[in-house]
Each structure stands twice: as C-alpha cells, then as structure tokens.
C-alpha positions as CSV (number, residue, x, y, z in Angstrom):
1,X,0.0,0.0,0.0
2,X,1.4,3.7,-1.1
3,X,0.6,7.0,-0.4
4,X,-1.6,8.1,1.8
5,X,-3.7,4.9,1.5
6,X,-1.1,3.6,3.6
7,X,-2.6,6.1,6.4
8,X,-6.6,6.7,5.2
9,X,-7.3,2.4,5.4
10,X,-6.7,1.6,9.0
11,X,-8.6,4.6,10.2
12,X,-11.6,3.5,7.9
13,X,-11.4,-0.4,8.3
14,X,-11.1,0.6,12.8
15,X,-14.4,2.7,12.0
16,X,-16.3,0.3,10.4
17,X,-14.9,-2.4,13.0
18,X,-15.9,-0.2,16.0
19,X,-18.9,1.1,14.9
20,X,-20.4,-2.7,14.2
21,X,-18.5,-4.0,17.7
22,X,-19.4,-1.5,19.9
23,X,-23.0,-1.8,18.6
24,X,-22.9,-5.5,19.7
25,X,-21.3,-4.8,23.2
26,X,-23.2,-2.1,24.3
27,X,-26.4,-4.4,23.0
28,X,-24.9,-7.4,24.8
29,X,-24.6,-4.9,28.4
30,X,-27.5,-2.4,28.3
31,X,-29.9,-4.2,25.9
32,X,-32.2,-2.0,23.9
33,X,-33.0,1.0,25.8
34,X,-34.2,4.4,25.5
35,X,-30.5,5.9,26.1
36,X,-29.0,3.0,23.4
37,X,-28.1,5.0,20.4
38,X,-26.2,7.4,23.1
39,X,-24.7,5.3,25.0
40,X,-23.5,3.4,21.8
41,X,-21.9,6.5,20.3
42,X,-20.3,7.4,23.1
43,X,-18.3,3.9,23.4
44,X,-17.9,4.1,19.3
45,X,-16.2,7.8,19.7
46,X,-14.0,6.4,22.7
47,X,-13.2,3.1,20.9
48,X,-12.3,4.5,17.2
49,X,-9.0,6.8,18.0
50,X,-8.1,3.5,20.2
51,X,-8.5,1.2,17.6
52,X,-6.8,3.4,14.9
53,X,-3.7,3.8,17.1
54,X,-3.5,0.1,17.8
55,X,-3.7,-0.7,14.2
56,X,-0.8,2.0,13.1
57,X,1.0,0.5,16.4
58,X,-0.3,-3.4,15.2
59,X,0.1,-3.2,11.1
60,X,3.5,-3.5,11.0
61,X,3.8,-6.6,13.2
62,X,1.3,-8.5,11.7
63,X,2.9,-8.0,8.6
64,X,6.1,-9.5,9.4
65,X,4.4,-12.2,11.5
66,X,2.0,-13.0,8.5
67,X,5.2,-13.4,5.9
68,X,6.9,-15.8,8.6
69,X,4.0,-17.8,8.6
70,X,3.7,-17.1,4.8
C-alpha cells in the first residue's frame, strides 16, 4: 500500500470495525433502551481513535508475523 492509502485504510477499516463491535457490546450490556443509540456512540467515539492507534502501532507486526507464517 502507497501514499496516503497507507494512512486513510486503518482509520476507515477501525471505524467500520468499531462502529459494528461497539454496537454489539453495548447491546450485549445495556440491551435495547431508551438511552442506546447514546450510549453506543459514546463507546464508538472512545473506541475509534483507540483502535486506529492500535492498528498504526499493530500493522506493521502482523505484517512481518503473516510473511513468517507465509
């Protein structure tokens, strides 16, 4: 990956992760109540910078770890 794909795709691919995950966990703690959608994008806007530093952090390890078990 070049450019600043290298940069724009884990901060997309951590969105659309979070968002769909922190749907399902907040479900799976609070059920569906009248403060869901709240609640839920409150853990989502917590969770996403999180998740896009551990992937900038993670990317690069995986990579090597993937080719020695390539």
């Amino acid at each position: 990956m070049e450019g600043a794909s290298k940069y724009i795709f884990p901060v997309i691919v951590t969105g659309i992760i979070v968002f769909v995950v922190s749907a399902v966990v907040t479900f799976a703690n609070i059920g569906l109540r009248a403060d869901f959608v709240a609640r839920w994008l409150k853990a989502f806007v917590i969770g996403w910078p999180v998740a896009a530093a551990t992937a900038y952090l993670a990317i690069p390890h995986a990579r090597r770890m993937a080719a020695v078990l390539e």
